[in-house]
N, C-alpha and C positions, 0 to 999 in steps of 0.2 A: 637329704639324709633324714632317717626318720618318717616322711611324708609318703605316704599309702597311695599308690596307686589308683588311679579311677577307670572310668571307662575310655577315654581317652589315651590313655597312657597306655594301658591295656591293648587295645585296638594298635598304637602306633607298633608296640613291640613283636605283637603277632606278623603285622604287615613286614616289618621290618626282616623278619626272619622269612618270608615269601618273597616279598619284591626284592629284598636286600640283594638277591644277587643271582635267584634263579633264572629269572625269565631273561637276561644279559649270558648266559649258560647255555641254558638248553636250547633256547627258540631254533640254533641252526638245525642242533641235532634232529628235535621236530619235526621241520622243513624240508629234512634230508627224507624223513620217512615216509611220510604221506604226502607233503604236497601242500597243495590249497587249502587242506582239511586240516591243516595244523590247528585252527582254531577252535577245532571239533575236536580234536585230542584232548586241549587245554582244558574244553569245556567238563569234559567226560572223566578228564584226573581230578576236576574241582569235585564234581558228585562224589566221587566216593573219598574224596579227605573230607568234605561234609558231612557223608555218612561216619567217616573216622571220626569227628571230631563231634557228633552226636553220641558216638558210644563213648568217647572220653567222657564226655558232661556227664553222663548220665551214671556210668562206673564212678567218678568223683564224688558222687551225691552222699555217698557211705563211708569215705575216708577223711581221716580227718589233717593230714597234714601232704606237703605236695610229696612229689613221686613220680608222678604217670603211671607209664605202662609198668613200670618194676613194682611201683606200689599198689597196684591193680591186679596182680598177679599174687602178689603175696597176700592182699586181702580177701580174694576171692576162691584163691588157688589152695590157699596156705602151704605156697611148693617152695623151699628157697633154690631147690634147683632150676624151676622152669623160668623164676623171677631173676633170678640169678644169667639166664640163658640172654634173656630177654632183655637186661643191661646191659649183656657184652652185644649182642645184635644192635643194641640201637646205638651204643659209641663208635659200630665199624660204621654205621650209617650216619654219626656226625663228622667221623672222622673222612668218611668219602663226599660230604657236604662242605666239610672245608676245605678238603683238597679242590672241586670243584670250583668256590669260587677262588679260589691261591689259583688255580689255571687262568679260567676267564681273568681275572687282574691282570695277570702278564701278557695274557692277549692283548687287552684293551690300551695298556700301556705300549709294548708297542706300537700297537696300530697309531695310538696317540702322538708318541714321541714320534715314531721313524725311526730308532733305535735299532741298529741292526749289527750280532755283533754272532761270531762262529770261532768254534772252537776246533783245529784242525787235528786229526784222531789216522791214527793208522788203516789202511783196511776202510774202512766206513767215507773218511774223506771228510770235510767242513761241515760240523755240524751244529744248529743254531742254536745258541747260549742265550740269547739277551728272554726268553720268556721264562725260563724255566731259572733263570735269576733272578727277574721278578718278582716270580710266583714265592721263590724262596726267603726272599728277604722282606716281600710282604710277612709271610708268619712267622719270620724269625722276630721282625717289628713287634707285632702284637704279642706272641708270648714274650717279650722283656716287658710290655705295657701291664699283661696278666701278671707276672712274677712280681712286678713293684705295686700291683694292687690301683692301676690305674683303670676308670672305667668310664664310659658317655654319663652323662648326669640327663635325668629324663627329660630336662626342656631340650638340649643337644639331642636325644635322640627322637624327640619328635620332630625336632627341626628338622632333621636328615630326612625321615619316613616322609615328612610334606613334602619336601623339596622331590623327591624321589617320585613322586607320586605327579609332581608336576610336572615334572620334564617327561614321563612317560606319557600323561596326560595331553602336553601341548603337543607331543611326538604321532600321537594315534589322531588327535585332532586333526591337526594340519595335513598327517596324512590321508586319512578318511575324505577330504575336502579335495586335497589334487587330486586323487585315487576317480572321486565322483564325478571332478571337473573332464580328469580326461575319460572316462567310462571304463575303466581298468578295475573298477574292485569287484569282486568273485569270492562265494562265498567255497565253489568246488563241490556245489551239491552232486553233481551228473559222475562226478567220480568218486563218491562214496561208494564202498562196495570194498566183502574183504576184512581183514581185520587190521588195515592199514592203520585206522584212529587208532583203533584199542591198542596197538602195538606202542607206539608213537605216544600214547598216551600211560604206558606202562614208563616209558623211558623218561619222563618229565616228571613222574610222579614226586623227583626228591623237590622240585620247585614246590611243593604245599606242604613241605614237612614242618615249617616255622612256625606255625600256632602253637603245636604241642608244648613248646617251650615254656608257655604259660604258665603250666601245670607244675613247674619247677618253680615260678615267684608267687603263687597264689597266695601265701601268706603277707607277701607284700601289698598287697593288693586291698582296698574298703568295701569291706562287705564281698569277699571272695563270688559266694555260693549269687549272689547276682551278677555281678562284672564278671566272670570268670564267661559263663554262658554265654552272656551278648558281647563280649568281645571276640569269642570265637564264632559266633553264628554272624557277626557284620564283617569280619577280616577275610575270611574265607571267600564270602560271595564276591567282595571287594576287588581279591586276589585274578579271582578268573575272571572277573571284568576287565580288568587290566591287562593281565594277559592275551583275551580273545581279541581283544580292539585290537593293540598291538599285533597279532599276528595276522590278522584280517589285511590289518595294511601294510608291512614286511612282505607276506607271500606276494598281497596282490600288485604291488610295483616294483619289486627287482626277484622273481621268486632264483631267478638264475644266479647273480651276485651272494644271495644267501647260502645257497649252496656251493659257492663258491668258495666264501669265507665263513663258514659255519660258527666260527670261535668268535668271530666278533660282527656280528650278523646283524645288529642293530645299528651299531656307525657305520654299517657300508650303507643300510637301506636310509637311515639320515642325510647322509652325505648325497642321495640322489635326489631328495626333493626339498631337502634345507639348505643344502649346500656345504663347504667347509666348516662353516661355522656351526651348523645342526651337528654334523659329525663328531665337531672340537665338542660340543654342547654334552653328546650323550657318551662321549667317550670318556668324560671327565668324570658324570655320572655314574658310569659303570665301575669306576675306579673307586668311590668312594662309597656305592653299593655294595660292593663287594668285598672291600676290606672294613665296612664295618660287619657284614655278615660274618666275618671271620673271627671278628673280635666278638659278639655277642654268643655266635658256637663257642668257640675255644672255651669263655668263661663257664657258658652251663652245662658244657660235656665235662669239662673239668670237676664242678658241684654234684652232678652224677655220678662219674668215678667218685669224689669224696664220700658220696653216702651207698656206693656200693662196696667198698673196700668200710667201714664202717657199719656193713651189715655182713659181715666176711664172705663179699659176694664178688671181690677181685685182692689178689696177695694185698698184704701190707703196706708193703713197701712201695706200692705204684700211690698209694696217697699220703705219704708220707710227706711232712710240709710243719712248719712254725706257725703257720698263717690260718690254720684249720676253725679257729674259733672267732673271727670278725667277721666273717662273711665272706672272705678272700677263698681263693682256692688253693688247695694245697702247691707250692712248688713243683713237686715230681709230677704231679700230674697232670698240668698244665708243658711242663717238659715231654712227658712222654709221648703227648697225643700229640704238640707239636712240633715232634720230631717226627712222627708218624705221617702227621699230613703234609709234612716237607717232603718226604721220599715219594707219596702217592704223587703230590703236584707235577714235580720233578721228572719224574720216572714216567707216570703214567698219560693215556690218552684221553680227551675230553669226553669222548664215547664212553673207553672202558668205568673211568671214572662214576659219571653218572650212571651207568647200568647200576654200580659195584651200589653205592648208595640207595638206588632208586628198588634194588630188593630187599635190603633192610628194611626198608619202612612201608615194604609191600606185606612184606613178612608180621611185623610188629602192631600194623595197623588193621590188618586184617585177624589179627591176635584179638585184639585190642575188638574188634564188633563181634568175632566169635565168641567172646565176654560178656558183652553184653547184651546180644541174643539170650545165653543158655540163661542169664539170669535177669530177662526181661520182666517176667511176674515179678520179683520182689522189687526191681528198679520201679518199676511201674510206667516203665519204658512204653514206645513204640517198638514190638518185633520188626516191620518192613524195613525202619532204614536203618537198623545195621545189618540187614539180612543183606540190603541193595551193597554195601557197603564190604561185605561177605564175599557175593558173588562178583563183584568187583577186583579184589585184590586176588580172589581166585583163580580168575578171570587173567589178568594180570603178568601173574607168577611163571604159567608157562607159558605165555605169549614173547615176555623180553628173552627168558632163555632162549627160545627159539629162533627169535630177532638176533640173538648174540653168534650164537650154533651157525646161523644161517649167510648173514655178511659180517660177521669180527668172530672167528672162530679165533686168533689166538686173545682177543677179550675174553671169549666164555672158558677158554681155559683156564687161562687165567681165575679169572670167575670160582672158577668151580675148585680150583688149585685151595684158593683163601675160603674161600666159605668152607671146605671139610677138615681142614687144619682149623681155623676157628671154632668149629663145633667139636671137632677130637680133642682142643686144650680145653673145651668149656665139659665136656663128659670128663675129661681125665679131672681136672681142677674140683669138679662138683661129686666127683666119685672117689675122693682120694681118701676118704679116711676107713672107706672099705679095701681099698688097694692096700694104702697100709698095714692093716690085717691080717692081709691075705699074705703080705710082704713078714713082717713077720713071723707067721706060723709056718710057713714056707722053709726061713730061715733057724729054726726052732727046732724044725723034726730031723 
């Protein structure tokens, strides 16, 4: 308490909101898409949240307190409605990141336990309970930990991120080495071709949303306007490291298993060349990746809603709380968001999930470089990487719809259901005091 953040600390927390829980998430999904080239997915989502996370630094240069993209918007925009839009897009995009990992949890655990438990339903028949309990009582845990103001203290959360880092580490080691020993590792060059990566690489994109986070403690942080940059510029490249190793050795010795078990796709491919114990190893891991992911969202989408509801940029009443001036987050808000990602976990599919997330921060990120492009000259920016960064999310944007439209059409329904109802409450929400107006002089003549 008290003690300022350095570059270390920095770096762990960024890592922590990447590793924490994505790449135990997506890798099946990935796998599912392209194939051998998943590592080339991974590779190709890292460039442009680098590009992303080069226009972050560079738009932060001129603001003086955190925010992100809502503060970035407001200072350059001077809109409170587009900043305002741009809050509620990136809370459906934390909030489909922790539904996410609240999934993978209950996968992981059962797979862990063996826990197999069915719930018997009219019409439909035996349907299975024990994940979709998991995943619920995981974030039912964490908001009571949020609401009592409990949180990781920064040696605990470095601890995690190393440990995290190791078990992935000794996992791609060891298997890059069997992989070698038996001559099975493949990088999938000959089947490049297509927009198989880009697609696949659209879909993982919510796996590198964790840096931004930063942008929300920077005032924690010694000497911000340094640590801020090179913790973002060393976490990022960090990230896709880890990732690419990992998936290099996953496709190339069980690529059938992965697709098999997509949800928990890292302890099947453990399990093949560590044996039970590699499995027990990374399945334990994933557990505890993942529910702290959930608990470091929860806390700063909740300090978001507090300062968008505090810039009358969400009702009242959703940040309504006792707790608003220690640093805690407000109660309701913290409630409402994880009541929210309890129903996505629940309810929804790992696919649909990660799409639903992974176009928020296509959306917000690609926001976010189109920023700082136009206003390159005064940043005194490089225009190329967030041009690259640009064409990217662009790039992107209709590739996963398409992906959705094309194999999970009731996903992109879905999809498309929640995103025009979320933009019709953020027009109605952000247009109302003209509707008012209109409402009374209506009622007047």
């Amino acid at each position: 308490m008290g003690e300022k953040l350095g570059l270390r600390s920095a770096v762990s927390m960024a890592l922590g909101g990447m590793i924490g829980g994505g790449i135990y998430a997506v890798l099946g999904i990935v796998v599912a898409i392209t194939g051998a080239t998943a590592w080339l997915a991974f590779l190709l989502a890292g460039v442009v949240a680098l590009c992303a996370g080069y226009a972050y630094v560079s738009l932060n240069r001129r603001v003086g307190h955190p925010g992100g993209a809502v503060v970035f918007v407001q200072e350059y925009l001077d809109s409170a409605t587009a900043a305002g839009m741009v809050g509620w897009t990136l809370l459906v995009g934390y909030l489909g990141s922790m539904a996410m990992y609240a999934f993978a949890f209950g996968s992981y655990f059962v797979d862990l336990t063996g826990v197999s438990l069915s719930l018997p339903l009219p019409v439909v028949g035996a349907v299975p309970v024990a994940r979709p309990a998991a995943s619920l009582l995981v974030v039912a845990a964490f908001v009571a930990l949020n609401v009592l103001g409990v949180r990781e203290t920064g040696v605990v959360e470095d601890l995690l991120v190393a440990a995290k880092i190791a078990v992935l580490g000794v996992f791609a080691l060891v298997g890059l080495h069997y992989g070698w020993q038996r001559g099975s590792l493949t990088l999938g060059l000959d089947g490049v071709g297509g927009a198989g990566a880009l697609t696949a690489a659209a879909s993982s994109f919510v796996a590198f949303q964790g840096w931004q986070l930063l942008f929300y403690d920077q005032d924690s942080m010694a000497n911000p306007r340094r640590t801020l940059p090179r913790a973002v510029f060393v976490a990022i490249p960090v990230a896709v490291a880890i990732y690419v190793a990992v998936a290099v050795v996953t496709v190339a010795l069980v690529p059938d298993l992965v697709r098999q078990h997509p949800e928990t796709a890292l302890a099947v491919a453990a399990g093949e060349f560590l044996g039970p114990v590699g499995r027990a190893v990374i399945g334990a891991s994933a557990l505890v990746s993942t529910a702290s992911a959930i608990n470091a969202t929860l806390f700063s989408s909740s300090l978001l809603t507090q300062r968008l509801v505090s810039d009358d940029l969400l009702p009242p009443r959703i940040g309504a709380g006792d707790r608003d001036t220690d640093g805690a987050p407000p109660t309701s808000a913290v409630l409402a968001l994880g009541t929210i990602t309890a129903g996505f976990a629940v309810l929804g599919s790992l696919q649909g999930i990660t799409s639903f997330a992974s176009l928020s921060f296509i959306v917000v990120f690609g926001g976010a470089c189109a920023l700082a492009l136009r206003n390159a000259g005064n940043l005194g920016c490089s225009r190329l990487v967030p041009a690259v960064g640009l064409v990217g999310c662009g790039a992107f944007l209709p590739l996963l719809f398409l992906r959705l439209y094309r194999a999970e059409p009731a996903t992109f329904r879905t999809v498309v259901v929640v995103g025009v109802v979320v933009v019709s409450m953020e027009l109605l929400y952000f247009r109302r005091p003209g509707l008012y107006k209109r409402v009374r002089e209506s009622l007047t003549r």
